[in-house]
PDB file of N, CA, C, O and CB in Angstrom:
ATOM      1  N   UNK A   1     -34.447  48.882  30.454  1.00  0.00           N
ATOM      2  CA  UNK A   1     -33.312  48.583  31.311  1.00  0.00           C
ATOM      3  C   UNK A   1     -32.166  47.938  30.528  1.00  0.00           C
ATOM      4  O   UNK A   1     -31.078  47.578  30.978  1.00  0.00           O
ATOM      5  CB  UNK A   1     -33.744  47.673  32.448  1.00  0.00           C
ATOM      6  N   UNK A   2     -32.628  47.859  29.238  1.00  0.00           N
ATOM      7  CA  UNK A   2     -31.341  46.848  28.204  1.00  0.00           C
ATOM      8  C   UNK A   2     -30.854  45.871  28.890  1.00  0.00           C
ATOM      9  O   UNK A   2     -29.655  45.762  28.634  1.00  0.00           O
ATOM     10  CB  UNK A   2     -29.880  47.609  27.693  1.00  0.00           C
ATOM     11  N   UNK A   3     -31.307  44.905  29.839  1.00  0.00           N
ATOM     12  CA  UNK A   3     -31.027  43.608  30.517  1.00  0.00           C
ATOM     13  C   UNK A   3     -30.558  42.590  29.077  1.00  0.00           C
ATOM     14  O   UNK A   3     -29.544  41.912  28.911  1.00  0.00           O
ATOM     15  CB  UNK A   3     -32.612  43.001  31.494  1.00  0.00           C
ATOM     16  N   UNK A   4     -31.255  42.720  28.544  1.00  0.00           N
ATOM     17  CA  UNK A   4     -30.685  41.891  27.413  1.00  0.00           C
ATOM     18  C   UNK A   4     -29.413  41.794  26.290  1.00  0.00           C
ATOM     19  O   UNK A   4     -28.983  40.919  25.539  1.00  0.00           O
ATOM     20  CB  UNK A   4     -31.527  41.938  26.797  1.00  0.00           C
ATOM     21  N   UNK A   5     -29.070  43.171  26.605  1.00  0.00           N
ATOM     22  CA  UNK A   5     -27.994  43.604  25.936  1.00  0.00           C
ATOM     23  C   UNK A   5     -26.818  42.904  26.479  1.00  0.00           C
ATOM     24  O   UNK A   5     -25.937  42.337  25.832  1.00  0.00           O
ATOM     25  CB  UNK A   5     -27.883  45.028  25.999  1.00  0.00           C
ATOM     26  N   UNK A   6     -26.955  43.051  28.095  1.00  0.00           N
ATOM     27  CA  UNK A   6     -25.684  42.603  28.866  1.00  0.00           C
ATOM     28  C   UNK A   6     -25.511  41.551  29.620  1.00  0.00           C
ATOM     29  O   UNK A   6     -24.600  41.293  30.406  1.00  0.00           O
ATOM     30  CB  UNK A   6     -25.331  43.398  29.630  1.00  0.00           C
ATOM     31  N   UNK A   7     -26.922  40.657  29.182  1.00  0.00           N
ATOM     32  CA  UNK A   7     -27.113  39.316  30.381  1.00  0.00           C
ATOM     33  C   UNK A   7     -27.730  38.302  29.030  1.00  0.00           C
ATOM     34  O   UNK A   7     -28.412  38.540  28.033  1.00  0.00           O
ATOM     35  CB  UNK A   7     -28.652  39.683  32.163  1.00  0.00           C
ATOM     36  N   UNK A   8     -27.184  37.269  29.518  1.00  0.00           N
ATOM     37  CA  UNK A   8     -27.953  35.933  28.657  1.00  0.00           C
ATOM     38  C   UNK A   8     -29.143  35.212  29.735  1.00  0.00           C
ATOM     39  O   UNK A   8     -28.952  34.795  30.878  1.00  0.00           O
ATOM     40  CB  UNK A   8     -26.546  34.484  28.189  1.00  0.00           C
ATOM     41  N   UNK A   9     -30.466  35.230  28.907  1.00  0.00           N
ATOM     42  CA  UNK A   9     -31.499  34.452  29.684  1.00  0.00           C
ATOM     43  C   UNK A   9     -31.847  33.464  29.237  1.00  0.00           C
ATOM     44  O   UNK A   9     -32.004  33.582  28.022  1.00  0.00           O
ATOM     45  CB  UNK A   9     -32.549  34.970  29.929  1.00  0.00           C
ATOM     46  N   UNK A  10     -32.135  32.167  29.723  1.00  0.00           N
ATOM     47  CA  UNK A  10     -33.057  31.034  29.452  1.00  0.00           C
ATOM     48  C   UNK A  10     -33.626  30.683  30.254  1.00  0.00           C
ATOM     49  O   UNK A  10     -33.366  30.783  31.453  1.00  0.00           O
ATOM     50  CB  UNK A  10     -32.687  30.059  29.052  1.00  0.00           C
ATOM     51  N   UNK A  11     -35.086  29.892  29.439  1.00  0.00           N
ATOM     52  CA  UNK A  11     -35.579  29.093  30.586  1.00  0.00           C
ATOM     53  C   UNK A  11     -35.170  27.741  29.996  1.00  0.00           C
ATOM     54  O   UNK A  11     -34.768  27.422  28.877  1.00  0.00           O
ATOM     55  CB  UNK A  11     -37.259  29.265  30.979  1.00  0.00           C
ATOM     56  N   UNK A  12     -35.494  26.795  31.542  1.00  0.00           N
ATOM     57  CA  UNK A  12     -35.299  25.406  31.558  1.00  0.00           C
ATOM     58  C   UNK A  12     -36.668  24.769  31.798  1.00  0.00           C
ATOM     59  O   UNK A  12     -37.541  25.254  32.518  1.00  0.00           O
ATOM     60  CB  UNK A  12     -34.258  25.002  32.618  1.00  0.00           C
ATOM     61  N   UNK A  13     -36.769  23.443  31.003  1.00  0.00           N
ATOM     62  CA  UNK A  13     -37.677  22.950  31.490  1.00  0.00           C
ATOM     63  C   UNK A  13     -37.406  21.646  31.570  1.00  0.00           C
ATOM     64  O   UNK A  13     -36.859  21.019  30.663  1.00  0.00           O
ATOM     65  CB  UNK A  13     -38.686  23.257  30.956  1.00  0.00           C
ATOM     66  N   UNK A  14     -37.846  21.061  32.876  1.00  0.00           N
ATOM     67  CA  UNK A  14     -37.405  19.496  33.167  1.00  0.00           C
ATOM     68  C   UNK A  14     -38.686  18.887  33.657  1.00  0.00           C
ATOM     69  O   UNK A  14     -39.784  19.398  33.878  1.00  0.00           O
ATOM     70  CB  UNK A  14     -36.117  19.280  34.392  1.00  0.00           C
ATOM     71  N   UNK A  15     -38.174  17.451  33.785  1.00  0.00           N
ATOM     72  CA  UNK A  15     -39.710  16.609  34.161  1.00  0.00           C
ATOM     73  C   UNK A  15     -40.048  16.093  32.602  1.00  0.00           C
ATOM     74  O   UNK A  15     -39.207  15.959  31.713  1.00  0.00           O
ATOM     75  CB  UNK A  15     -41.277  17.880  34.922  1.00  0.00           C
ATOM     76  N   UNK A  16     -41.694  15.798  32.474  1.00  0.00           N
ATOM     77  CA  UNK A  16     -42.222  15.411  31.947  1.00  0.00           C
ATOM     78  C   UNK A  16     -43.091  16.603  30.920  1.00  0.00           C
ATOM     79  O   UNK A  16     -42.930  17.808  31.110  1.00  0.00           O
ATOM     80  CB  UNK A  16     -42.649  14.597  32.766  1.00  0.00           C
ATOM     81  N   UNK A  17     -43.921  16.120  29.941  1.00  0.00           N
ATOM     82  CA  UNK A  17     -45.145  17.343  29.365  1.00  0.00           C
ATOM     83  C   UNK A  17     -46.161  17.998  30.106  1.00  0.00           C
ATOM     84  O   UNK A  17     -46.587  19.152  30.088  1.00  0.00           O
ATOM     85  CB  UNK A  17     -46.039  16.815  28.382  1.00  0.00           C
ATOM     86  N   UNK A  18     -46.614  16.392  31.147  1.00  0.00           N
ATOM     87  CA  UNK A  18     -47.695  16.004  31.589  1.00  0.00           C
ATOM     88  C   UNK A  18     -47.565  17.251  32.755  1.00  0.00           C
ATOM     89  O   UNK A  18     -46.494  17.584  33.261  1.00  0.00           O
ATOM     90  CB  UNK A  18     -47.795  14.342  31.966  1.00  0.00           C
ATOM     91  N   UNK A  19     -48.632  17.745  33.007  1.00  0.00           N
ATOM     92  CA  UNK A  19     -49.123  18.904  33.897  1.00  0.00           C
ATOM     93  C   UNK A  19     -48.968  18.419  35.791  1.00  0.00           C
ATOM     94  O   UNK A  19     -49.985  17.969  36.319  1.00  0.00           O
ATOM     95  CB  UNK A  19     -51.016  19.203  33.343  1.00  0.00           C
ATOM     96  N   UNK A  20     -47.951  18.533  36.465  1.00  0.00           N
ATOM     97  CA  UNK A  20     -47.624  18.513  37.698  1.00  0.00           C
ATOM     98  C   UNK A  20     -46.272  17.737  37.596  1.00  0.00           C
ATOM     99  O   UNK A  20     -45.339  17.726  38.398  1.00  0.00           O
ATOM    100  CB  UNK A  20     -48.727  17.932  38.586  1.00  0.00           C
ATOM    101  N   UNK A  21     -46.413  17.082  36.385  1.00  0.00           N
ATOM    102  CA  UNK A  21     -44.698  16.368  35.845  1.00  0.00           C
ATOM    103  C   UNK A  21     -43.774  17.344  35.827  1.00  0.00           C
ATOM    104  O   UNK A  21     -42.611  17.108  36.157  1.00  0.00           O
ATOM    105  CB  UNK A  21     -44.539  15.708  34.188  1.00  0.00           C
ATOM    106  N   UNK A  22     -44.142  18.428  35.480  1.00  0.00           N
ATOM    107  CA  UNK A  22     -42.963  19.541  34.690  1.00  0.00           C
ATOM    108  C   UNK A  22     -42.927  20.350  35.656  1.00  0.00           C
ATOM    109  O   UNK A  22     -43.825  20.553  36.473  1.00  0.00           O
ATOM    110  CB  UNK A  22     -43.311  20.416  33.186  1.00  0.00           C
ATOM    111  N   UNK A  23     -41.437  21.058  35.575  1.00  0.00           N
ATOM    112  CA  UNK A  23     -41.126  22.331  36.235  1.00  0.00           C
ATOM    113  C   UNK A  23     -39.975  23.118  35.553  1.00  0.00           C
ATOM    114  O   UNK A  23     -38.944  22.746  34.992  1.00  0.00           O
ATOM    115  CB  UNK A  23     -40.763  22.063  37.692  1.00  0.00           C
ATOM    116  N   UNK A  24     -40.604  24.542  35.842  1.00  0.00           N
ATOM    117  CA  UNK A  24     -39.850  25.493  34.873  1.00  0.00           C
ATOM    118  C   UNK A  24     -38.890  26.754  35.627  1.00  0.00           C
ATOM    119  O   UNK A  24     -39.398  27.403  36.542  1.00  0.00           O
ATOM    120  CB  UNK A  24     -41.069  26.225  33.892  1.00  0.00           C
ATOM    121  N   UNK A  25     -37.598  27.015  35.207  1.00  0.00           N
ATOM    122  CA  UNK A  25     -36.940  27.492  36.180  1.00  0.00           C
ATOM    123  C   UNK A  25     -35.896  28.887  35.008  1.00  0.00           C
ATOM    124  O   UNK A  25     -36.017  28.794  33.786  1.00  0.00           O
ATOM    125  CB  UNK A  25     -36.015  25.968  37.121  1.00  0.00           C
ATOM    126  N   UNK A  26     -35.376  29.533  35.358  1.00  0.00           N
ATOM    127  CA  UNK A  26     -34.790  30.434  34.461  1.00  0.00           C
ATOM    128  C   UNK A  26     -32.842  30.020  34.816  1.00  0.00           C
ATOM    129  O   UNK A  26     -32.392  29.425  35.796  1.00  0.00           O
ATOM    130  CB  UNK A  26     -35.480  32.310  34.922  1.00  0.00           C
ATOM    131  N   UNK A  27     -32.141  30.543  33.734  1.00  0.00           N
ATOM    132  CA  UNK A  27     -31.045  30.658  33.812  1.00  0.00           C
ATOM    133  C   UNK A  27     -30.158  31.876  33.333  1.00  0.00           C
ATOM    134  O   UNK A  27     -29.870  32.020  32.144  1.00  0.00           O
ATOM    135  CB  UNK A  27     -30.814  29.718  33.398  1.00  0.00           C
ATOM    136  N   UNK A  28     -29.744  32.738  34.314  1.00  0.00           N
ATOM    137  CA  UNK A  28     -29.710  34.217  34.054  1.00  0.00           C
ATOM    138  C   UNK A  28     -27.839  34.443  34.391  1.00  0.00           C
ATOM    139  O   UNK A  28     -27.380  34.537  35.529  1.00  0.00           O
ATOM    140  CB  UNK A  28     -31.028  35.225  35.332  1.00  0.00           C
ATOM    141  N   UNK A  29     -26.964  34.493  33.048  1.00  0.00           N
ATOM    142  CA  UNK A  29     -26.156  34.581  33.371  1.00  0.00           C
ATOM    143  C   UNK A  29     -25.447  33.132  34.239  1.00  0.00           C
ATOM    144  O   UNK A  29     -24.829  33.515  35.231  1.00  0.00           O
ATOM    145  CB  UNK A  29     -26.397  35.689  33.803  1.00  0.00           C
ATOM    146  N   UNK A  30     -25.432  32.338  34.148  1.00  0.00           N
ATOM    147  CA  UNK A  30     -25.238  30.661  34.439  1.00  0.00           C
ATOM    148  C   UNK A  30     -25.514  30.659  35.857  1.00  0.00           C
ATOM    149  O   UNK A  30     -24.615  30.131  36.511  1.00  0.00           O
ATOM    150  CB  UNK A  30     -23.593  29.916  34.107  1.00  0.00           C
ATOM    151  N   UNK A  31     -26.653  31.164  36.633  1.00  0.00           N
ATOM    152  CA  UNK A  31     -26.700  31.401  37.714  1.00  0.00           C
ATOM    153  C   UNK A  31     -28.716  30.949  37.658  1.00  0.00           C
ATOM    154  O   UNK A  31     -29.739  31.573  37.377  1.00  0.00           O
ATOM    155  CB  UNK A  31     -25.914  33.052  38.066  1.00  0.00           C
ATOM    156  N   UNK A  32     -28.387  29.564  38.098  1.00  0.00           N
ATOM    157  CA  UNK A  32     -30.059  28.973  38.258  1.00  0.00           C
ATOM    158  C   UNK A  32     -31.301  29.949  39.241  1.00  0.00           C
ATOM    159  O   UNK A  32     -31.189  30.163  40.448  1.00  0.00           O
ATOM    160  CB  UNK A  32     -29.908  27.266  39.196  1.00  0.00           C
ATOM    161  N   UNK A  33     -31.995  30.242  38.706  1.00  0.00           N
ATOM    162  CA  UNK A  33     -33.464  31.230  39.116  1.00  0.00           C
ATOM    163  C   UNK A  33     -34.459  30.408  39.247  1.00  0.00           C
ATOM    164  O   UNK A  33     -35.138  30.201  38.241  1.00  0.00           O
ATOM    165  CB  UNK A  33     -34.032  32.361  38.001  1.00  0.00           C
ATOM    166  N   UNK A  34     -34.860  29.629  40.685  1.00  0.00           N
ATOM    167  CA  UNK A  34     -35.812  29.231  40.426  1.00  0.00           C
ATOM    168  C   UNK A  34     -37.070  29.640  41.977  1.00  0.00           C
ATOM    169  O   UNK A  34     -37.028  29.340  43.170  1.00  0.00           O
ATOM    170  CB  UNK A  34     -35.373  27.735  39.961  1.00  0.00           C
ATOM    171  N   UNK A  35     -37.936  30.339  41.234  1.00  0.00           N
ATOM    172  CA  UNK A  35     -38.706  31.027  42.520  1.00  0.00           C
ATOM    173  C   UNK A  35     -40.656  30.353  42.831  1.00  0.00           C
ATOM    174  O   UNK A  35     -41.530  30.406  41.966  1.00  0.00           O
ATOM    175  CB  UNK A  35     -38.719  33.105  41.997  1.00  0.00           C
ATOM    176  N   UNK A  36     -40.757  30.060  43.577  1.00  0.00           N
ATOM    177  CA  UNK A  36     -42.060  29.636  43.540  1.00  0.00           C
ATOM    178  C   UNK A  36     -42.769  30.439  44.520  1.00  0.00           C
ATOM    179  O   UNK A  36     -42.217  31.247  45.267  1.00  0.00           O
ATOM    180  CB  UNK A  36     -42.192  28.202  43.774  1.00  0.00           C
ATOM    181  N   UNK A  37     -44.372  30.115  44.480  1.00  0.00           N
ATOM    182  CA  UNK A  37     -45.180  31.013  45.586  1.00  0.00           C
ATOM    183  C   UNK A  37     -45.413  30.513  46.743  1.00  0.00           C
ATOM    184  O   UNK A  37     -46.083  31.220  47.495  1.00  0.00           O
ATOM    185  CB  UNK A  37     -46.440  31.399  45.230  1.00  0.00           C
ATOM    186  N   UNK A  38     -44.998  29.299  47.203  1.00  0.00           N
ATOM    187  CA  UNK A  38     -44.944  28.949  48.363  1.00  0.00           C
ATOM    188  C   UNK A  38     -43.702  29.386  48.705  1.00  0.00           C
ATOM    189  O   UNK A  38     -43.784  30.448  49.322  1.00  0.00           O
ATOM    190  CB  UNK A  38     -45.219  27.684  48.569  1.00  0.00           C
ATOM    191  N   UNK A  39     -42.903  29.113  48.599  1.00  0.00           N
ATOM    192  CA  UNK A  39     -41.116  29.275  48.767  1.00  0.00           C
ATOM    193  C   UNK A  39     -40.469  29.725  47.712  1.00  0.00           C
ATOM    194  O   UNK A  39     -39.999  29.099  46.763  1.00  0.00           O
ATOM    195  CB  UNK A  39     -40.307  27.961  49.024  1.00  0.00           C
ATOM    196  N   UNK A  40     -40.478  31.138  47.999  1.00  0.00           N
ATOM    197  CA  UNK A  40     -39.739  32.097  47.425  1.00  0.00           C
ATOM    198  C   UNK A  40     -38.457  31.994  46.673  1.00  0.00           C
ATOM    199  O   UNK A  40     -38.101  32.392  45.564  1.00  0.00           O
ATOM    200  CB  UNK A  40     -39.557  32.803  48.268  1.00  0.00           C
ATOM    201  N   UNK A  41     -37.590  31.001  48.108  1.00  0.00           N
ATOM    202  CA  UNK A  41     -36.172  30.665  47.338  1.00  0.00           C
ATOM    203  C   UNK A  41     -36.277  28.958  47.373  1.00  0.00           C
ATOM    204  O   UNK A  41     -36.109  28.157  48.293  1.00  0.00           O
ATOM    205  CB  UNK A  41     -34.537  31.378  48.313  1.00  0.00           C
ATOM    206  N   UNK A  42     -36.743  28.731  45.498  1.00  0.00           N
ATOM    207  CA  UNK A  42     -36.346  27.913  46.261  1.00  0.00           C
ATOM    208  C   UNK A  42     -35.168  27.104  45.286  1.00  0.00           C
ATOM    209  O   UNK A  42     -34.467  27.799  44.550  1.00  0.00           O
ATOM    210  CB  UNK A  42     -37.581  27.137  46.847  1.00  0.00           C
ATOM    211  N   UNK A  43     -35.023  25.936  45.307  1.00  0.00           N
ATOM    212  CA  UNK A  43     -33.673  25.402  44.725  1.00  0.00           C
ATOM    213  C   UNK A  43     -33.854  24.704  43.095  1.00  0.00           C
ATOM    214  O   UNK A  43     -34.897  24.060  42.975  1.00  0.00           O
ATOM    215  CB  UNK A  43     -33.078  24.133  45.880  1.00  0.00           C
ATOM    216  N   UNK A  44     -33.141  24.750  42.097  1.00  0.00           N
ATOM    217  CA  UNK A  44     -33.834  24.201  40.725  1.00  0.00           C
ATOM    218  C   UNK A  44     -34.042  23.075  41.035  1.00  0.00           C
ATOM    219  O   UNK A  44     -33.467  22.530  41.977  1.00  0.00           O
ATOM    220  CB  UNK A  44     -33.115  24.207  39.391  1.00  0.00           C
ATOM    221  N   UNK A  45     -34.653  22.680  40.512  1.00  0.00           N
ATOM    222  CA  UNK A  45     -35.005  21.249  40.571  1.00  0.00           C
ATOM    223  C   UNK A  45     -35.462  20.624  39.879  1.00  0.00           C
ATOM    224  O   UNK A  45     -36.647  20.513  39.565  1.00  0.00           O
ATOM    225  CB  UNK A  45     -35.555  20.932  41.232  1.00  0.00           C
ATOM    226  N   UNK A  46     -34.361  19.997  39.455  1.00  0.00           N
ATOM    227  CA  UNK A  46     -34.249  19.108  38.258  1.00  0.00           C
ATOM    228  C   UNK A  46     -32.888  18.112  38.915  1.00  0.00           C
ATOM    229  O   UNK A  46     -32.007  17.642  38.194  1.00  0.00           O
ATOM    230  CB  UNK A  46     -33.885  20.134  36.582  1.00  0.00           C
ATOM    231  N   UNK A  47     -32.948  17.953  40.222  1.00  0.00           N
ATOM    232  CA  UNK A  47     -32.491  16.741  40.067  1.00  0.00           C
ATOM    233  C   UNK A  47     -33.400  15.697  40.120  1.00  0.00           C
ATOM    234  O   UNK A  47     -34.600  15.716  40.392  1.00  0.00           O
ATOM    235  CB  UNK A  47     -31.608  16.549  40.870  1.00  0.00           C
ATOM    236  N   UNK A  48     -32.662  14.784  39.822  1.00  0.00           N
ATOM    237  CA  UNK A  48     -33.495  13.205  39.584  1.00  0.00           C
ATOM    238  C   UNK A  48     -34.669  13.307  38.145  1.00  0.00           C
ATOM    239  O   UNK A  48     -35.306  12.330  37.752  1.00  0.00           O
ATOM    240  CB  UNK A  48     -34.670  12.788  41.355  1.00  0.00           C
ATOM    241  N   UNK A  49     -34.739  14.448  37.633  1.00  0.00           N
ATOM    242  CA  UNK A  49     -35.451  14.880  36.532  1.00  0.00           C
ATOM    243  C   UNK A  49     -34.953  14.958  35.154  1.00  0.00           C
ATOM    244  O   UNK A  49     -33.945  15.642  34.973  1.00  0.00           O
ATOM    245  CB  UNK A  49     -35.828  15.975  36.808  1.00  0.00           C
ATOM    246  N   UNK A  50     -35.470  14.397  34.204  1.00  0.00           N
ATOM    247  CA  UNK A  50     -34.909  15.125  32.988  1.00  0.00           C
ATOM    248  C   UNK A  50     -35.038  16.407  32.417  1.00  0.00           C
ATOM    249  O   UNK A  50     -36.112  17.008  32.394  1.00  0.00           O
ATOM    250  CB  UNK A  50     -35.186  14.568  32.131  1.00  0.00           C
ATOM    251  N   UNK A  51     -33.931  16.872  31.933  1.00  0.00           N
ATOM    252  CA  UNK A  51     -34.152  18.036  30.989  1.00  0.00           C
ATOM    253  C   UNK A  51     -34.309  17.822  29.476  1.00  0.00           C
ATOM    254  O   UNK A  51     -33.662  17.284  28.578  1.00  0.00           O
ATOM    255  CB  UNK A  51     -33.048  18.921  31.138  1.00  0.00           C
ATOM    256  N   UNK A  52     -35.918  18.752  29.657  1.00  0.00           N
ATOM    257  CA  UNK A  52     -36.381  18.504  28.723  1.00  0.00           C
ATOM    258  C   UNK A  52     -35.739  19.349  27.548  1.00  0.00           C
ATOM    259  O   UNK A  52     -34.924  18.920  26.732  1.00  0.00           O
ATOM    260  CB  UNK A  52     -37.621  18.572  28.963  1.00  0.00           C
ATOM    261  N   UNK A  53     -36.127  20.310  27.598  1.00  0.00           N
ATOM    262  CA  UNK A  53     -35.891  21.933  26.866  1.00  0.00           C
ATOM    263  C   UNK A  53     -35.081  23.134  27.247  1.00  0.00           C
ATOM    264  O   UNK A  53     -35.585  23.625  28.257  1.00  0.00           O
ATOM    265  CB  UNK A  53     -37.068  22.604  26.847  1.00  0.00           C
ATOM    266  N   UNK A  54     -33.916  23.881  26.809  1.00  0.00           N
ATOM    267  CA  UNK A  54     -33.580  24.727  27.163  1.00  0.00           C
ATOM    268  C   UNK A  54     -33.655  25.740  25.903  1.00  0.00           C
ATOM    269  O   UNK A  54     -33.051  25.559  24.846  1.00  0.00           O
ATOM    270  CB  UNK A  54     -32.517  24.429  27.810  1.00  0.00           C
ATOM    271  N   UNK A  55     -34.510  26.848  26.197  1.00  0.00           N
ATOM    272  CA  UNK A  55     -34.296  27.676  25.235  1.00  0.00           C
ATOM    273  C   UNK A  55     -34.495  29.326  25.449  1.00  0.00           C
ATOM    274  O   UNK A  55     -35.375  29.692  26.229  1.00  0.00           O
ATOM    275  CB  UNK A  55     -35.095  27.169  24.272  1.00  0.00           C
ATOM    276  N   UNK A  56     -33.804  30.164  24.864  1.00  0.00           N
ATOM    277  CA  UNK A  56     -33.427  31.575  25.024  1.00  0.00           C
ATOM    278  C   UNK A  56     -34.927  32.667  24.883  1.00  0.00           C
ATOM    279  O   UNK A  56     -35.857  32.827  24.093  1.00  0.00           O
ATOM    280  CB  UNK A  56     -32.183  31.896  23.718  1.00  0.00           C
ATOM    281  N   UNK A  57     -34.471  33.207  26.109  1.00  0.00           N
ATOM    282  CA  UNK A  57     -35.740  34.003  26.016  1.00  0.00           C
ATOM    283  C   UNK A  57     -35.677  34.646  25.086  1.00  0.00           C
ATOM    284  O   UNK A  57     -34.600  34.730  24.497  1.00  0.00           O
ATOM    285  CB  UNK A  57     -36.098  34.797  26.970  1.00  0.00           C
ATOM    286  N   UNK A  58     -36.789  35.317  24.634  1.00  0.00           N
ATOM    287  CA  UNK A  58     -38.223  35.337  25.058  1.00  0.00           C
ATOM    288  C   UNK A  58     -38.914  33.839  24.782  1.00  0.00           C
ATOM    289  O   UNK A  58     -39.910  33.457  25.397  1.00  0.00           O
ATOM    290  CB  UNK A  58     -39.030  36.560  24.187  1.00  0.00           C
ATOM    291  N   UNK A  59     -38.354  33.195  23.949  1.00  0.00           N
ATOM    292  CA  UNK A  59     -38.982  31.740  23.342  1.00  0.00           C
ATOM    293  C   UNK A  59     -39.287  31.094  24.360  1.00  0.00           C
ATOM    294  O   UNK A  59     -38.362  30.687  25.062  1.00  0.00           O
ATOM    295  CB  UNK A  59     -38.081  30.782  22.470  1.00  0.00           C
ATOM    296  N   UNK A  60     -40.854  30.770  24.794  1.00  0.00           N
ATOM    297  CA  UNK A  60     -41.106  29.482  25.747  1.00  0.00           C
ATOM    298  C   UNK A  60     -41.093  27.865  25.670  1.00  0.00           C
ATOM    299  O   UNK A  60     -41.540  27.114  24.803  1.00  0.00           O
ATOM    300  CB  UNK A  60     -42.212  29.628  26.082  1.00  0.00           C
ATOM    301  N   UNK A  61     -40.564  27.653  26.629  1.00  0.00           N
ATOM    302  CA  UNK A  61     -39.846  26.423  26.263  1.00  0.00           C
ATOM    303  C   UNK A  61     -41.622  25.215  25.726  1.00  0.00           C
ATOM    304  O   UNK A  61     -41.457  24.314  24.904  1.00  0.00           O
ATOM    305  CB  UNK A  61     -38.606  25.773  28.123  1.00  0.00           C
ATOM    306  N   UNK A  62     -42.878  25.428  26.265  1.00  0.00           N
ATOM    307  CA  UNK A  62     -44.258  24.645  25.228  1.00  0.00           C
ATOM    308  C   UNK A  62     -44.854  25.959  25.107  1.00  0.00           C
ATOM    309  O   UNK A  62     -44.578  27.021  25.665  1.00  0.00           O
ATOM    310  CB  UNK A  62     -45.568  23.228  26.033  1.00  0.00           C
ATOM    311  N   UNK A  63     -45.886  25.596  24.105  1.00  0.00           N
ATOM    312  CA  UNK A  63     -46.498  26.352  23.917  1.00  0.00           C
ATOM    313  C   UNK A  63     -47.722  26.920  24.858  1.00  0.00           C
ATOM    314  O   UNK A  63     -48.462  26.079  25.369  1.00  0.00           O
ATOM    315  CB  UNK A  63     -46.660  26.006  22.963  1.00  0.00           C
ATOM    316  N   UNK A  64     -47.964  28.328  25.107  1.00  0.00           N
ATOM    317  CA  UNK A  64     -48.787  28.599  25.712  1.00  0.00           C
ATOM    318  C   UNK A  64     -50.290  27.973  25.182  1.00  0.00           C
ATOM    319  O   UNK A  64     -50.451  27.812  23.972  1.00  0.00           O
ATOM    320  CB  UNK A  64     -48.579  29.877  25.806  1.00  0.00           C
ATOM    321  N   UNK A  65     -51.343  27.639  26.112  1.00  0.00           N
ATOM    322  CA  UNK A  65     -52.486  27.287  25.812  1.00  0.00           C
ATOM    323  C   UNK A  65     -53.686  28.304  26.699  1.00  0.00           C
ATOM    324  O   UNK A  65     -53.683  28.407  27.925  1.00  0.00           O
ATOM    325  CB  UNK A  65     -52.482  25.738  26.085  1.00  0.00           C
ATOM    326  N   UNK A  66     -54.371  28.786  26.060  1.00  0.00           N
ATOM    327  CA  UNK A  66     -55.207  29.370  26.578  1.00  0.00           C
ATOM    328  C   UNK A  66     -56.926  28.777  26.538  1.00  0.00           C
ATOM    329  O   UNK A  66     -57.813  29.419  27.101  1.00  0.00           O
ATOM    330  CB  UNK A  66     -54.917  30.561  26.020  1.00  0.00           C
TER     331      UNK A  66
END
C-alpha cells in the first residue's frame, strides 16, 4: 500500500516501564491513534502522564520480551 512513502508513523509511549504503568498509542500524520479492546475509540492518554519514548516506526518504543 506504500503507506510509508506518504505518511509519517510513530509510536508513543507514556507512563512508567512498570507493566499496567505504561500505555502505548500511535501518531499517524500528527493525528493521535489510540485504540483499545474494550473501547475502540478511545482518547490518548497521556495526560497527567509522562512521555516516555517517541520513536518512528517500525522501531518499538521497549523491547519486545517473549
Amino acid at each position: 500500500m506504500n503507506l510509508m512513502e506518504n505518511h509519517t508513523f510513530y509510536y508513543v509511549h507514556v507512563g512508567t516501564l512498570k507493566f499496567r504503568e505504561r500505555h502505548f498509542f500511535a501518531i499517524i500524520d500528527n493525528f493521535l491513534v489510540d485504540v483499545g479492546l474494550k473501547y475502540p475509540w478511545k482518547n490518548a492518554a497521556f495526560y497527567n502522564r509522562t512521555i516516555l519514548n517517541i520513536t518512528p516506526y517500525p522501531i518499538l518504543p521497549i523491547p519486545r520480551e517473549y
